[in-house]
C-alpha positions in Angstrom: 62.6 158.5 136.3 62.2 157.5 132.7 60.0 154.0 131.9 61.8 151.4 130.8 59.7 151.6 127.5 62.2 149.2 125.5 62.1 145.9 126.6 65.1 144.4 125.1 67.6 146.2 123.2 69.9 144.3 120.9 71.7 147.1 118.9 74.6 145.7 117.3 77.6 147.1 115.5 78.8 143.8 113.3 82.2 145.6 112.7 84.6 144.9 109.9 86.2 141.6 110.5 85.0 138.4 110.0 86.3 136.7 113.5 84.2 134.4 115.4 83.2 137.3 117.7 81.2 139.0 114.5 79.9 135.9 113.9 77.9 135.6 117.1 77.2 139.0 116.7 75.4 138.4 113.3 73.7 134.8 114.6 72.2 137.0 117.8 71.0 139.8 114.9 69.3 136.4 113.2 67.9 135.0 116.0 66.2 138.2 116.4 64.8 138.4 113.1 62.8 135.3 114.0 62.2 136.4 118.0 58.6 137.2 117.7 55.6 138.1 120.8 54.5 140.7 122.5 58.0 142.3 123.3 59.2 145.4 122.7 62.6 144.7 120.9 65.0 147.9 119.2 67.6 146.1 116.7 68.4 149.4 114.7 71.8 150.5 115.4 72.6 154.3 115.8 76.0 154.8 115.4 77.5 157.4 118.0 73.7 158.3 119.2 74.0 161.7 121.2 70.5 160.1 123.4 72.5 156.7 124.2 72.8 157.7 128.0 68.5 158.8 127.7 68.0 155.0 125.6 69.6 153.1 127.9 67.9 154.2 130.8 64.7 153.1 128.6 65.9 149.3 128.4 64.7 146.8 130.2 66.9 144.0 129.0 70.4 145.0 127.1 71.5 142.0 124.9 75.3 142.4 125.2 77.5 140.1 122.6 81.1 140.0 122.6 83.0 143.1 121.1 85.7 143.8 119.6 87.6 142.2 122.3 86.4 139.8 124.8 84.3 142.3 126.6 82.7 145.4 125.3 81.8 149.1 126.9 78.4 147.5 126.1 78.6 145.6 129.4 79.7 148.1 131.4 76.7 150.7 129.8 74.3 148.2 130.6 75.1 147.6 134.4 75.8 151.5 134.8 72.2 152.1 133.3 70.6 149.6 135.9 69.1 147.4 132.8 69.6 143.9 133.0 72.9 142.4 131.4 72.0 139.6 129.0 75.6 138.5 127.9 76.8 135.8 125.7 78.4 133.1 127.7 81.3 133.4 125.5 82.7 136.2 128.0 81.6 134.4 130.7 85.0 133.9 132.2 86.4 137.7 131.4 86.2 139.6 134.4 84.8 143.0 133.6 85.0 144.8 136.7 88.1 145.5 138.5 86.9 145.5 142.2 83.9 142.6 141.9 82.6 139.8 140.5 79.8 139.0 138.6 78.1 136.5 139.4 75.9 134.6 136.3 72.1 134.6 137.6 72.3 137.0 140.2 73.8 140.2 138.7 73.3 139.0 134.9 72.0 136.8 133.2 74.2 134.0 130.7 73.0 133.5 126.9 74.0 131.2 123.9 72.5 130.7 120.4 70.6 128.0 121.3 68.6 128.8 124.8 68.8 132.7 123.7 65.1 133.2 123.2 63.9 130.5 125.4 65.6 132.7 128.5 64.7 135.7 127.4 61.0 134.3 127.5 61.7 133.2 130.7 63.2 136.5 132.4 60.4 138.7 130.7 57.9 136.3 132.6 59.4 137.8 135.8 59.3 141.4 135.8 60.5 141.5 139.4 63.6 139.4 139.2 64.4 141.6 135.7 64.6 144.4 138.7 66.7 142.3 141.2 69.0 140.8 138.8 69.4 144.4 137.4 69.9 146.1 140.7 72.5 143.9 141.8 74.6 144.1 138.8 74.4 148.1 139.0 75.5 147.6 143.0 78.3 145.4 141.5 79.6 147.9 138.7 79.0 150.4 141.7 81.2 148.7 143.6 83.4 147.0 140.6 84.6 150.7 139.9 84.9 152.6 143.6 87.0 154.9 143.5 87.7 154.2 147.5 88.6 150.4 146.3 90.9 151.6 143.9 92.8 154.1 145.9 93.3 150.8 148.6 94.7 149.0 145.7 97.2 151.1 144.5 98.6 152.2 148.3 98.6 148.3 148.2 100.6 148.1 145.2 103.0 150.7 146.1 103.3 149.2 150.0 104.6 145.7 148.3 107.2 148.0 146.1 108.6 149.7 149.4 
């Protein structure tokens, strides 16, 4: 088992466009920029990192913004690597797994400019409910993407064409 050595990680990619989606992207890089304390906190971005898989597993807390689109693989990284998913509420209402629901404050936790810091305080005050709130969603994504749920669903589909 690899420590969870990085507390948060908030690497970005700010992209090309200047939408409102990389405009949160670059307020969450500012508020960062001011996020001071004891925390361990990795901002550098490393575009197609061959150790991404080996970092994850390092994080503690994965800051996810929204991508490109409403969600982003981000999301789904940071629940397969059992790290706790701190999401913009932005995406709140985007439903990232197939099979299950997330549930804000049990499998992740919600963010927005102006309580970001505030909750990350709070949740790093907790180590223990950083684990819970990370297991769960990583039981959810489990669950979110079974292969066994998705074989019902199509033999479903394909029962209501017959």
């Amino acid at each position: 088992s690899i420590e969870r050595d990085i507390e948060v990680s908030c690497r970005i990619n700010l992209g090309e466009n200047d939408n409102y989606r990389r405009q949160i992207r670059q307020a969450i890089l500012d508020k960062f920029k001011d996020y001071h304390g004891s925390n361990s906190v990795n901002t550098k971005y490393v575009p197609k990192d061959p150790n991404y898989k080996i970092y994850m597993a390092r994080v503690l807390i994965s800051v996810c913004p929204p991508g490109h689109g409403p969600g982003s693989f981000r999301h789904l990284e940071t629940l397969n690597a059992k790290s706790l998913m701190f999401s913009h509420d932005s995406i709140d209402d985007v439903k990232l797994l197939p099979n299950a629901d997330l549930i804000e404050g049990e499998d992740y936790v919600s963010f927005n400019l102006d309580n970001m810091t505030d909750k990350l305080d709070d949740i790093l005050a907790d180590k223990d409910r950083i684990k819970q709130i990370s297991e769960r969603g990583y039981n959810k994504f489990v669950k979110g993407y079974s292969i066994g749920k998705f074989a019902m669903k199509l033999y479903s589909k394909f029962r209501e064409l017959v």
